[in-house]
Backbone as CSV, one residue per row, in Angstrom:
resi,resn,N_x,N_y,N_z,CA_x,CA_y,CA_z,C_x,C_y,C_z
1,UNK,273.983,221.714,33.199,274.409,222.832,34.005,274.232,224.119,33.225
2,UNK,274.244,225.235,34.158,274.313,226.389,33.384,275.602,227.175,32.988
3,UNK,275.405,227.848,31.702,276.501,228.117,30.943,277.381,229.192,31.497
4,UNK,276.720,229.844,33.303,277.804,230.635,33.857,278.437,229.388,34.896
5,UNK,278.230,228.485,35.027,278.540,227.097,35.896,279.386,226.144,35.182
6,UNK,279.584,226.122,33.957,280.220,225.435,32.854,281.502,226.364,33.050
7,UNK,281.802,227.993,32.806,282.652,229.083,32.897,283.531,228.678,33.884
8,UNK,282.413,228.876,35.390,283.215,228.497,36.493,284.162,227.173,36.603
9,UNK,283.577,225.915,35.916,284.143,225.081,36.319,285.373,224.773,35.709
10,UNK,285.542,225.322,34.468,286.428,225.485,33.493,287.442,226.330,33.977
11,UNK,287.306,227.501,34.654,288.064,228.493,35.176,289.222,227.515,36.707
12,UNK,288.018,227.405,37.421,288.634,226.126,38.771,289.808,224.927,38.120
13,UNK,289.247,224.508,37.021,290.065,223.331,36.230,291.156,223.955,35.589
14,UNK,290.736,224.758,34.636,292.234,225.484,34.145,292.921,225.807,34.906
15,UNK,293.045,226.634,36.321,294.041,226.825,37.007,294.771,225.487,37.379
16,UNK,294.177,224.736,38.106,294.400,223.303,38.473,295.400,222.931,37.401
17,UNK,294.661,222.798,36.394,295.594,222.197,34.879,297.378,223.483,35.164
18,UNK,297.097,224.092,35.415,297.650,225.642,35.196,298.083,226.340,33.869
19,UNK,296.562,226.139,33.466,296.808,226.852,32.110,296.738,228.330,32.569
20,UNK,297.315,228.985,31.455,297.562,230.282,31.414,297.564,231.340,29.755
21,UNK,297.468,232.154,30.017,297.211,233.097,29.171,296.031,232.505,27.599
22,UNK,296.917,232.026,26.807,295.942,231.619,25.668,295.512,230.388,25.722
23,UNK,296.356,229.371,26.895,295.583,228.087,26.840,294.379,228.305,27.952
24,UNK,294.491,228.969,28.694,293.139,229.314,29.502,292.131,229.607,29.325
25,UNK,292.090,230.949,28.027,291.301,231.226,26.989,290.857,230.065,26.407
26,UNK,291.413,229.179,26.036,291.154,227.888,24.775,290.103,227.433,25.684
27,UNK,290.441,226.773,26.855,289.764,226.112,27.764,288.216,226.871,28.016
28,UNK,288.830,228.176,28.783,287.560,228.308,28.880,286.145,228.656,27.669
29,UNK,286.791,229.371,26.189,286.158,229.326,25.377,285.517,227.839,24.949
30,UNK,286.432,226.833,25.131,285.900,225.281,24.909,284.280,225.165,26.121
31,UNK,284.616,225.473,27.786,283.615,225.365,28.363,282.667,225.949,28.233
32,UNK,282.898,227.541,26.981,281.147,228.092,26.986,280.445,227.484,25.449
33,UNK,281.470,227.360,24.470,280.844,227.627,23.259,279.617,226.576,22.825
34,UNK,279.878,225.270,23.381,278.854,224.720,23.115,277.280,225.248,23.325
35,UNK,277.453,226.160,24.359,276.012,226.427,24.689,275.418,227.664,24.025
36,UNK,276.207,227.931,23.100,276.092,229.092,22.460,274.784,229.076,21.377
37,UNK,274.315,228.282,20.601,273.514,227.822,19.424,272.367,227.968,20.526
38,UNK,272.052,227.094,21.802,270.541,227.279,22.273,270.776,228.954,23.259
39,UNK,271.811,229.392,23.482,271.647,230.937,23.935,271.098,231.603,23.093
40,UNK,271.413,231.184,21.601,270.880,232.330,21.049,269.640,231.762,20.341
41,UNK,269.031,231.243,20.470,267.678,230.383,20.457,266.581,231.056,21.332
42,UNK,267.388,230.612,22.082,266.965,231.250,23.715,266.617,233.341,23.535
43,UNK,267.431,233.864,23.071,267.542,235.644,22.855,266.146,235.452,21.890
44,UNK,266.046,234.559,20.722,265.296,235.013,20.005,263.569,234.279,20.093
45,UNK,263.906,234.098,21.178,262.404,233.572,21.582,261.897,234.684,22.919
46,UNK,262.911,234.709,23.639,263.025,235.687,24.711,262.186,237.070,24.132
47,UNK,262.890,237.811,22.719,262.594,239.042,22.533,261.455,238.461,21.329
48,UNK,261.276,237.727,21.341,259.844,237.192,20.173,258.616,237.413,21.114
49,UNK,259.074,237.953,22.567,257.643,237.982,23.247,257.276,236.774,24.480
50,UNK,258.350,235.424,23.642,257.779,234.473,24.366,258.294,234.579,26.180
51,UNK,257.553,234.547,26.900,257.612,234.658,28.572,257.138,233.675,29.075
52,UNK,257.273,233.234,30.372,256.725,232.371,31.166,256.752,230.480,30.657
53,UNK,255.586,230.105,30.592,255.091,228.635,30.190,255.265,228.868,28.505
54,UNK,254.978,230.072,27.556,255.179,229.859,26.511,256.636,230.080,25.679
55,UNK,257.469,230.539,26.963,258.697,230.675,26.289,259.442,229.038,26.575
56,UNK,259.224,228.282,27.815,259.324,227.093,28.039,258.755,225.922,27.194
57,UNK,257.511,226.332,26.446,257.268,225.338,25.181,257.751,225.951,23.791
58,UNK,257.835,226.983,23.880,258.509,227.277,22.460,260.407,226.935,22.703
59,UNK,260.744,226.839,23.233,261.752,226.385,23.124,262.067,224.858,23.261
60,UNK,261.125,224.290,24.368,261.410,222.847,23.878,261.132,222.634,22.538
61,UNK,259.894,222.835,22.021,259.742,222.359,20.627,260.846,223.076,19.591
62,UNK,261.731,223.961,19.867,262.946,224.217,19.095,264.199,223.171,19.228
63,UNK,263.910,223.106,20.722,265.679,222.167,20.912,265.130,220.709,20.449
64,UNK,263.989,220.487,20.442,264.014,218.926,20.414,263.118,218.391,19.088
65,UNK,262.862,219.213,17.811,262.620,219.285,16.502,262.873,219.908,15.485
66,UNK,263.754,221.223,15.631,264.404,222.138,14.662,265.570,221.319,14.534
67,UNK,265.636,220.972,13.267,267.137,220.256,12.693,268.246,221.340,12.689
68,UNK,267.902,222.188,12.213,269.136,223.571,12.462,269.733,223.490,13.881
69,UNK,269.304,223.463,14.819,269.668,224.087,16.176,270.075,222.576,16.749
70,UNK,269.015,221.208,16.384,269.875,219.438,16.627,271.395,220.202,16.083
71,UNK,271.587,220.281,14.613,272.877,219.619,14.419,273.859,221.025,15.265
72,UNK,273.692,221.834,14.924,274.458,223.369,15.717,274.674,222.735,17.299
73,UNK,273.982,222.452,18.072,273.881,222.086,19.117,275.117,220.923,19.257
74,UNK,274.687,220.065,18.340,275.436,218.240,18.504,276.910,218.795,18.357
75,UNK,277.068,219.499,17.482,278.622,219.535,16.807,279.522,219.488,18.082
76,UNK,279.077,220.336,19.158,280.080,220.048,20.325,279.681,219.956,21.392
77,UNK,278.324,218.934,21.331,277.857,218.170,22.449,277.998,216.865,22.067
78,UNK,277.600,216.217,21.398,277.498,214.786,20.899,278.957,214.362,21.330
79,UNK,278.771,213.264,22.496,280.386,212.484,22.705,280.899,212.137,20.947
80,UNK,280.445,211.672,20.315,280.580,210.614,19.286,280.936,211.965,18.174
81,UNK,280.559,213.312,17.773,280.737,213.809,17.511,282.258,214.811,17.674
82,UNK,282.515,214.578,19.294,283.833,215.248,19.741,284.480,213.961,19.587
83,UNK,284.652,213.343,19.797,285.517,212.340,19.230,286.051,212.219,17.878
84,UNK,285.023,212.159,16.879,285.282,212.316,15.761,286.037,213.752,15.298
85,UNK,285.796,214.935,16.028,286.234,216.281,15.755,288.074,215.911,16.495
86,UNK,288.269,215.037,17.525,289.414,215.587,18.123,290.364,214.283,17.258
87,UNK,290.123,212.998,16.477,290.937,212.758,15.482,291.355,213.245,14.520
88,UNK,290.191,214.143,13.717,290.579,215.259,12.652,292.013,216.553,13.338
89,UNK,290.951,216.424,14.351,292.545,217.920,14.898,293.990,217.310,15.322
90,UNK,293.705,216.425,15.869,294.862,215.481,16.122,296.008,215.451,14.747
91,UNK,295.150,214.635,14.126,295.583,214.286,12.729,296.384,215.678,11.761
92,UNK,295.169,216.740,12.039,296.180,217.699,11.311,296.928,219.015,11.978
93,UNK,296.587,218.839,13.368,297.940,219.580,14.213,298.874,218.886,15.119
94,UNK,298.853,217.883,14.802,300.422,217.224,15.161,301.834,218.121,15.407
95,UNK,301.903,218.654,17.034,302.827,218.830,16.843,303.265,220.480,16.287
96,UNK,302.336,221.189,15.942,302.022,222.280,16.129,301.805,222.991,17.456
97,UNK,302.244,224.675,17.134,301.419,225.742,18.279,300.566,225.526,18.320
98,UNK,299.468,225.489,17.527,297.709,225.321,17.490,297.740,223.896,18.224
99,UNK,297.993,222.977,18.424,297.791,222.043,19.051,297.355,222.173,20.027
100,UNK,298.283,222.836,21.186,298.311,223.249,22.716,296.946,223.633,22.857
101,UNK,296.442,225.330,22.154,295.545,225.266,22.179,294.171,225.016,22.029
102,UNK,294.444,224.593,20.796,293.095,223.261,20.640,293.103,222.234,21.242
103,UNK,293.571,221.559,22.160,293.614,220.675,23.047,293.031,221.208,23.975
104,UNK,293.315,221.963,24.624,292.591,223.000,25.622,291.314,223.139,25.328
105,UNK,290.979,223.920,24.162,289.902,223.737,23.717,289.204,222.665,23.464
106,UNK,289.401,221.609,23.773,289.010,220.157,23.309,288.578,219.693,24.591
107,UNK,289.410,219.893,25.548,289.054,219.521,26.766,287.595,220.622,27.463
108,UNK,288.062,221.629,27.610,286.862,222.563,27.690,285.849,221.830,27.600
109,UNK,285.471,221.798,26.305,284.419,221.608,25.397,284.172,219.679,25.797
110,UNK,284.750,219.083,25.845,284.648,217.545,26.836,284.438,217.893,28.273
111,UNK,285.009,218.083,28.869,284.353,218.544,30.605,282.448,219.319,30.245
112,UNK,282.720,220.193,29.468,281.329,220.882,29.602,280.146,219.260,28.817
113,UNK,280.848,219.003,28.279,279.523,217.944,27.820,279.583,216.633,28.678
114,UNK,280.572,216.414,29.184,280.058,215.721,30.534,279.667,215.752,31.701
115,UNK,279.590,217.492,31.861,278.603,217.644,32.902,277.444,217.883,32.571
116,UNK,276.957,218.068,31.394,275.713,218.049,30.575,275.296,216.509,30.718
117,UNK,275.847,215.651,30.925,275.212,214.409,30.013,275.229,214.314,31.750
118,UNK,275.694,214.627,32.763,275.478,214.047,34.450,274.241,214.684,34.823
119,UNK,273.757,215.946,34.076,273.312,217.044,34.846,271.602,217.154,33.902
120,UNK,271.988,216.637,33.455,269.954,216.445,32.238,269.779,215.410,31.929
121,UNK,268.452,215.771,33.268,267.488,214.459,33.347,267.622,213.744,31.796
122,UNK,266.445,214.506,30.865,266.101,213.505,29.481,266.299,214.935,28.637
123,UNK,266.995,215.754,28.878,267.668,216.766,27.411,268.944,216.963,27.719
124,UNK,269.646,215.765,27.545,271.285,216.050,27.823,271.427,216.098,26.271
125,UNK,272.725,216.184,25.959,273.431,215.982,24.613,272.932,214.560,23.851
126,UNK,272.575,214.598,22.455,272.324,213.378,21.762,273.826,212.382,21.735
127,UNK,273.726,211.165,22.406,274.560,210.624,22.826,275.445,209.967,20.959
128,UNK,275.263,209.926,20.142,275.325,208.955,19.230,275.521,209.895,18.027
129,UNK,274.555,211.123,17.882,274.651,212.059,16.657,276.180,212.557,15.987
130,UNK,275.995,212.069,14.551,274.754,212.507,13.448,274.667,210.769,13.030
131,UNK,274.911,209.888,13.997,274.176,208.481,13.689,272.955,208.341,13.941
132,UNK,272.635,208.843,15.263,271.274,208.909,16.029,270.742,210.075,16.304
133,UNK,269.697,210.513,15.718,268.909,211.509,16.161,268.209,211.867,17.311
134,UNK,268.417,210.957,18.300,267.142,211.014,19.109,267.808,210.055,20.375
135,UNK,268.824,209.339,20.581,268.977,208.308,21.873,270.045,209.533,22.907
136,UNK,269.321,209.629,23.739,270.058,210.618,24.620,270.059,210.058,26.260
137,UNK,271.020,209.785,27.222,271.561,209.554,28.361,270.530,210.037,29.340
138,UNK,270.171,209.342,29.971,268.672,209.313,31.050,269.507,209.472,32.311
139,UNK,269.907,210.902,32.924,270.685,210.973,34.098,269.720,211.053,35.456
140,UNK,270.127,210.630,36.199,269.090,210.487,37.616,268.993,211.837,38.442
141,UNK,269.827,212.935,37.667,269.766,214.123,37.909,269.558,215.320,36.970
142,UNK,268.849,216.671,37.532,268.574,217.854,36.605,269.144,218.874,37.023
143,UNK,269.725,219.968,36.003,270.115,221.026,36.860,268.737,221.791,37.044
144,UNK,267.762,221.637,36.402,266.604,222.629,36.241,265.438,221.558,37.204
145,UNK,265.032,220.270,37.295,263.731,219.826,37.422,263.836,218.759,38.702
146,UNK,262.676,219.853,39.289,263.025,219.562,40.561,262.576,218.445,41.314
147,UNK,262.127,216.855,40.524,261.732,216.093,40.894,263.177,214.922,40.668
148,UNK,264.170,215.836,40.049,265.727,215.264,39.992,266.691,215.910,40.321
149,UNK,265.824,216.047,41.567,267.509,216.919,42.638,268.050,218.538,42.403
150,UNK,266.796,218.862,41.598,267.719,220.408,40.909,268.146,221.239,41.990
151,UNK,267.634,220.900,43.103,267.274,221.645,43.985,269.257,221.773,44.797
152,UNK,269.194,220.743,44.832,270.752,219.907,45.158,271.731,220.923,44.103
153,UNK,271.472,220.358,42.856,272.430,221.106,41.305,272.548,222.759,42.000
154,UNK,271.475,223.000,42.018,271.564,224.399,42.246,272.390,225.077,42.764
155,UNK,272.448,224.455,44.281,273.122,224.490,45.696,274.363,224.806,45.301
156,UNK,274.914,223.790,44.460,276.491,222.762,44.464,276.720,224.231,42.983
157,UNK,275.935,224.621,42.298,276.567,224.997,40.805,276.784,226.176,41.988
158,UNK,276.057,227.118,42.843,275.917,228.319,43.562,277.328,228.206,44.434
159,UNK,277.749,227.537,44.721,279.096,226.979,45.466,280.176,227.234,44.779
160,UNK,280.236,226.135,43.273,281.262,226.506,42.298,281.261,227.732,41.801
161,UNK,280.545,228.206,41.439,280.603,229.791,40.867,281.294,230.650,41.646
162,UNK,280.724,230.675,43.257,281.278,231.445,43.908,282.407,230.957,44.577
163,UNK,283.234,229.930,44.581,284.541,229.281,44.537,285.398,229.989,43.410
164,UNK,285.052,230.146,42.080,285.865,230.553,41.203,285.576,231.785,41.146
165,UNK,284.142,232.218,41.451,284.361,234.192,41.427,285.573,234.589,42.813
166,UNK,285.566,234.480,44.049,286.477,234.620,45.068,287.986,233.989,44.415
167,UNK,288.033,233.008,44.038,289.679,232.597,43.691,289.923,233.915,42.405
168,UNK,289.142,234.296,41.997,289.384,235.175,40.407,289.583,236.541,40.354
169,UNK,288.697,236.873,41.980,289.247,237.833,42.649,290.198,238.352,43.543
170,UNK,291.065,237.033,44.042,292.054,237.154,45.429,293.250,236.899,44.343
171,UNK,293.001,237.014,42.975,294.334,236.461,42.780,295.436,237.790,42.640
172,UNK,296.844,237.268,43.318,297.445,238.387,42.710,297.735,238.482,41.497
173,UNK,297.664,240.388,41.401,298.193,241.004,40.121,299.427,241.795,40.373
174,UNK,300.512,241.333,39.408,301.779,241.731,39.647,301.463,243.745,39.222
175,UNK,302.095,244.279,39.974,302.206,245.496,39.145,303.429,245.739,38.897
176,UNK,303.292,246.445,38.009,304.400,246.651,37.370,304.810,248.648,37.104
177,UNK,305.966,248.546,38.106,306.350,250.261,38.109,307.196,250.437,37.473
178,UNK,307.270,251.378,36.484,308.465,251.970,35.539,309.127,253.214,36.355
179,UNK,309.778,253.021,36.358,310.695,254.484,36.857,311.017,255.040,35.415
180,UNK,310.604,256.462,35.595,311.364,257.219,34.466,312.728,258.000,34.754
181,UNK,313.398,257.982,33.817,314.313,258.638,34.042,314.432,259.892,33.316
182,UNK,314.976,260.491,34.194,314.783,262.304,33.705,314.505,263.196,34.316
C-alpha cells in the first residue's frame, strides 16, 4: 500500500483503538516510518533525473540489491525482525510510560507491514530477515500491478483515505473561551 494509505489506515484504527494525543502519534508514526528508507531512495533518484521507465529500474535495482536500503528497509518490515524488536521493548519497558507508547508504536508499525505483505505481489517485506535475504510472501494481490488487482487496491486505498480525510475533518473541536475579567 501507499504510505498516504498506511496514514489513513492507522488514523481509522487509532480512533477505533481510541488512542489519543501521544498514543495516536505513536501509532500513527509506527504506520508511516517504515516506509521512510525507500521514500527517501525514492527523492534521491527522483531529483538524480531518474523519470519514467528509468526511475522504475533504478529503483528496483536499489530496493532489491543495495544492502544499505535491504537492511534500513527490513528493520521494520521483516515480521521476524518486529518480533524480535517488540521482545527487546517488552523486556526493557515493562511497565513503564514509554511502554503505552511504544506499543502503539509497535502496533502501527505491525498493521503497516501486514498490509504490505497482503498488498505486494513479489516486493512485499523480506519475510525471514536478517536470516533470509531474499524469501519474500507471493500475495495474489498488488497495490501498483495491474495484472494483480491494483486496479481493485486502488479503488479500496481511494475509499480509506477519503473515509479518514472526512472523519478528520467532521471531528469536533472543543473551543475554548476565556472570559477576561476587567
Amino acid at each position: 500500500m501507499k504510505t498516504l494509505t498506511h496514514l489513513a489506515v492507522g488514523y481509522l484504527l487509532g480512533r477505533v483503538a481510541c488512542a489519543r494525543g501521544r498514543q495516536l502519534r505513536a501509532f500513527l508514526c509506527g504506520a508511516v516510518i517504515p516506509d521512510i528508507p525507500v521514500m527517501m531512495v525514492g527523492i534521491y533518484v527522483w531529483f538524480g533525473g531518474g523519470t519514467g521507465l528509468e526511475f522504475s529500474a533504478r529503483m528496483a535495482s536499489i530496493y532489491f540489491e543495495d544492502p544499505l536500503l535491504i537492511i534500513a528497509h527490513s528493520l521494520l518490515h521483516a515480521p521476524l525482525s518486529l518480533f524480535g524488536a517488540s521482545v527487546c521493548m517488552l523486556r526493557t519497558c515493562l511497565g513503564g510510560r514509554a511502554l503505552t507508547s511504544a506499543l502503539y508504536l509497535f502496533a502501527g508499525t505491525l498493521i503497516h507491514t501486514t498490509l504490505d505483505l497482503l498488498t505486494h505481489h513479489d516486493d512485499g517485506p523480506l519475510l525471514l530477515w536478517p536470516l533470509d535475504w531474499e524469501t519474500r510472501y507471493l500475495s495474489p494481490v498488488s497495490h501498483w500491478d495491474k495484472q494483480h488487482y491494483a486496479i481493485w487496491v486502488v479503488a479500496f486505498e481511494g475509499f480509506i483515505v477519503g473515509v479518514a480525510l472526512m472523519l478528520a475533518l467532521s471531528r469536533p473541536r472543543s473551543l475554548k473561551v476565556h472570559a477576561s475579567l476587567g
